[in-house]
C-alpha positions in Angstrom: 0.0 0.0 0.0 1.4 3.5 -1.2 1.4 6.7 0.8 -2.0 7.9 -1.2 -3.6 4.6 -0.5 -2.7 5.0 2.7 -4.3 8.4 3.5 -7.3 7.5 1.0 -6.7 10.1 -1.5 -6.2 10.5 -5.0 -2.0 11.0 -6.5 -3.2 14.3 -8.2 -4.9 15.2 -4.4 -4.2 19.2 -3.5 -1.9 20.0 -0.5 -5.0 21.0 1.4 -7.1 17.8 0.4 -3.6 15.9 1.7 -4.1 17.4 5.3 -7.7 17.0 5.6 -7.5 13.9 4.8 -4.8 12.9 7.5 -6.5 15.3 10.1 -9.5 13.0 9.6 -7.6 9.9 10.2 -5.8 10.9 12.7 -9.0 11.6 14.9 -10.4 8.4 13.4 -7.5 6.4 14.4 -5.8 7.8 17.4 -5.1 5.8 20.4 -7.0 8.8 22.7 -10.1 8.9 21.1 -12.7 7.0 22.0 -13.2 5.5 18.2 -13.5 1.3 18.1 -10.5 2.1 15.4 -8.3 3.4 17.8 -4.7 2.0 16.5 -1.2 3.3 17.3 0.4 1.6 14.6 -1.8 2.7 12.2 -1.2 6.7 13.4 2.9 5.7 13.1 2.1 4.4 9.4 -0.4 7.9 8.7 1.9 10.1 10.3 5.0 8.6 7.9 2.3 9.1 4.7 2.0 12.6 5.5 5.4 13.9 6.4 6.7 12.9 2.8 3.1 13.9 0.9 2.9 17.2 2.7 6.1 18.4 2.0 6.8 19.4 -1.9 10.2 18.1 -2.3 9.7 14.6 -0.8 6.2 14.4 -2.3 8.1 15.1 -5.8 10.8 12.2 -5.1 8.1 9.6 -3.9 5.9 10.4 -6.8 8.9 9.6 -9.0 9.9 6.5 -7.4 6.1 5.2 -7.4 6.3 5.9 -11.7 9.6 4.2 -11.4 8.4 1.2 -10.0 4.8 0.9 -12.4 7.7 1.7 -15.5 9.6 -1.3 -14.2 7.1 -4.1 -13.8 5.7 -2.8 -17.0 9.0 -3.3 -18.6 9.6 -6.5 -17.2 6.4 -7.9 -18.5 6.7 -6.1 -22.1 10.0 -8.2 -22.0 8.5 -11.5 -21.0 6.2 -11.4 -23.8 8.6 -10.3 -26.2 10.9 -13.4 -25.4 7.7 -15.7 -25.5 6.5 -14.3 -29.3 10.5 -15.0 -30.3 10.6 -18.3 -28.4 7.3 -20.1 -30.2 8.6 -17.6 -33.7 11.9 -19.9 -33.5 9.9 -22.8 -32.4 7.7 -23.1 -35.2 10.2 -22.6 -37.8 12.0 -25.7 -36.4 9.1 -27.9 -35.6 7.9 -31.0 -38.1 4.3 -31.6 -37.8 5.1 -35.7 -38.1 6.7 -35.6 -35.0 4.2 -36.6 -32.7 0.1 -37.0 -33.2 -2.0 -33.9 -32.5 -3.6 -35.9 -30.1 -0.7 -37.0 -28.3 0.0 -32.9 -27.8 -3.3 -32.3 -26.2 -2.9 -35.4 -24.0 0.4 -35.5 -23.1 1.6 -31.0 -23.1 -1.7 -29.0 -23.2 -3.7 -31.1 -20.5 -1.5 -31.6 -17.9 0.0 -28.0 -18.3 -3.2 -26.2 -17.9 -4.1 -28.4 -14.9 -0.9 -27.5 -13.2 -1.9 -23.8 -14.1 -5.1 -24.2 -11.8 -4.0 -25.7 -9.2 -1.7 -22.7 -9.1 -4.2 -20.3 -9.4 -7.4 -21.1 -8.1 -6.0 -21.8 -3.9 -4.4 -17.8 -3.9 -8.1 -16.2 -3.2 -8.3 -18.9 -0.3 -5.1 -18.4 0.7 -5.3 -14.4 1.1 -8.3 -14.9 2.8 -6.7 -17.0 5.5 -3.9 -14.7 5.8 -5.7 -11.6 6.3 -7.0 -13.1 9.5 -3.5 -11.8 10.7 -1.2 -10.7 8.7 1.8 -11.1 11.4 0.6 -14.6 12.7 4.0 -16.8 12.1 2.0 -19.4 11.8 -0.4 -18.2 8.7 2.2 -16.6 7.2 4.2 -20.2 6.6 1.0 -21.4 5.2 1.1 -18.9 2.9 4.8 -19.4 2.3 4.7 -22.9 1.3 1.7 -22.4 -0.5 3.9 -20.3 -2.8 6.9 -22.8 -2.8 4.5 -25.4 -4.0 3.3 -22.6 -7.0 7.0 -23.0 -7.8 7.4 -26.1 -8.3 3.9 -26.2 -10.7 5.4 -23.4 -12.3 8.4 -25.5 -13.0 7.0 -29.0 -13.8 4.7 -26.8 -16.1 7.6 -25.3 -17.8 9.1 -28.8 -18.4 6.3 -30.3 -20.1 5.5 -27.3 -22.1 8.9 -27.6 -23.4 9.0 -31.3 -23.3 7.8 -31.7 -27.0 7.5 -29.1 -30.4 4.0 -28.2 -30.5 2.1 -28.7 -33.9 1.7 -25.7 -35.8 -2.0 -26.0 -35.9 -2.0 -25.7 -31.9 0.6 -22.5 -32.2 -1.8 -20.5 -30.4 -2.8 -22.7 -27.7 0.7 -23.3 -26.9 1.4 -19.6 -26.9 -1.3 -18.8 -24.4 -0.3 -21.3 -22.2 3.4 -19.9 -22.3 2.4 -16.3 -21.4 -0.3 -17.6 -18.6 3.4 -18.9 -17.0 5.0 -16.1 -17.6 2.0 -14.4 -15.9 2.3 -16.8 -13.0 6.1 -16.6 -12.3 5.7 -12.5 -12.2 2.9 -12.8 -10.1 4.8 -15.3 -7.8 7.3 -13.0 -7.1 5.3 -10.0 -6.6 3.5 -12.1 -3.9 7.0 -13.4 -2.3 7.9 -9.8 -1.7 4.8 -9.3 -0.1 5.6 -11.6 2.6 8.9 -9.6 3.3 7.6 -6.4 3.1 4.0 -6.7 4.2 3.4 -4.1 1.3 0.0 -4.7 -0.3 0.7 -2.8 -3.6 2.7 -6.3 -3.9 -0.2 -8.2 -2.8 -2.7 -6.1 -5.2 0.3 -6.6 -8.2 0.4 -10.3 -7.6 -3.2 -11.1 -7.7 -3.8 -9.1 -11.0 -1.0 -11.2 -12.5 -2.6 -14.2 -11.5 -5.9 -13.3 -12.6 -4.1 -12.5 -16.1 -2.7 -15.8 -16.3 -6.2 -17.4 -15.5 -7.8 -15.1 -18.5 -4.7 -16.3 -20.7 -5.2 -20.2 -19.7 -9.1 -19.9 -20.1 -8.4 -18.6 -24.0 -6.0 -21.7 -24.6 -9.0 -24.1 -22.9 -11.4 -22.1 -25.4 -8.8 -23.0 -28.5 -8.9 -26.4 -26.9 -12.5 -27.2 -27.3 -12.7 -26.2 -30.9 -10.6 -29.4 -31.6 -12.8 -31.8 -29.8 
């Protein structure tokens, strides 16, 4: 969670908008008020929002930093798919339809492959859920922790089969949706682990969008799928 999620307010939000909105807060959350909100933490966290948003020069390096960050994982992802498009580019060029039935694709790469993909995907909702019963409970947190150690090694079976055998040309597409849905799911598995360093939710927030990319990218492949059936 940034700074403006932080004190509810928008990134273009006016100097005077800023302090109401912490003043507001601050009454809402303070340990001496009588609100059920009351949190000390939470006035530590506000009070570190406001001393960088309400000042011009620290507001104007964290506003930078937070367009850094979006330009980067955009980036990253731009490159990811670029390297995917080159990958099946190369791999189709190389690939002899005779190698292997068509069947014996959807059997043996695409099925098991997109099966992987949900078991990935489908626990995280559950698995948030759980967490946010407390965030700093040890105990949840290694739940949550080996749930993504066993999304890594799905990820990487996944990987293995996809790349196990050349896919027929006439399943091109499939085989590139399921590619990008991985690539999807890897991004989004690292987002999530530095979530459990951090405790930042903008990681949390980045993590579960990738996933629900991936699921969007899988689902198209299934859809390509059925139109050979």
């Amino acid at each position: 969670m940034n700074y403006y999620e932080i004190l509810q307010v928008k990134t273009n939000a006016s100097s005077i908008e800023i302090k109401q909105a912490y003043r507001k807060l601050v009454k809402k959350f303070h340990p001496d008020s009588q609100h059920e909100n009351a949190n000390h933490d939470h006035i530590i966290t506000l009070n570190a929002a406001y001393e960088v948003l309400s000042d011009a020069k620290n507001r104007y390096i964290y506003d930078q930093k937070l367009k850094e960050k979006f330009n980067n994982s955009v980036n990253h992802r731009h490159n990811n798919s670029h390297h995917a498009t080159s990958y099946y580019q190369y791999n189709r060029q190389q690939q002899k339809q005779d190698e292997f039935s068509q069947f014996r694709w959807l059997k043996e790469v695409y099925l098991p492959v997109f099966n992987l993909i949900n078991k990935i995907i489908y626990p995280l909702e559950t698995e948030i859920e759980e967490l946010s019963a407390d965030l700093f409970d040890d105990r949840l947190m290694l739940e949550f922790t080996n749930y993504l150690d066993s999304c890594h090694f799905r990820l990487e079976k996944a990987k293995n089969i996809l790349t196990s055998q050349p896919n027929p040309s006439i399943y091109a597409g499939i085989a590139a949706n399921l590619y990008y849905g991985l690539n999807h799911i890897m991004d989004g598995i690292e987002e999530l682990e530095r979530f459990t360093q951090t405790y930042d939710d903008y990681y949390l927030h980045t993590g579960r969008e990738l996933f629900n990319l991936a699921e969007e990218i899988s689902q198209n492949a299934s859809e390509m799928a059925q139109k050979f059936n």
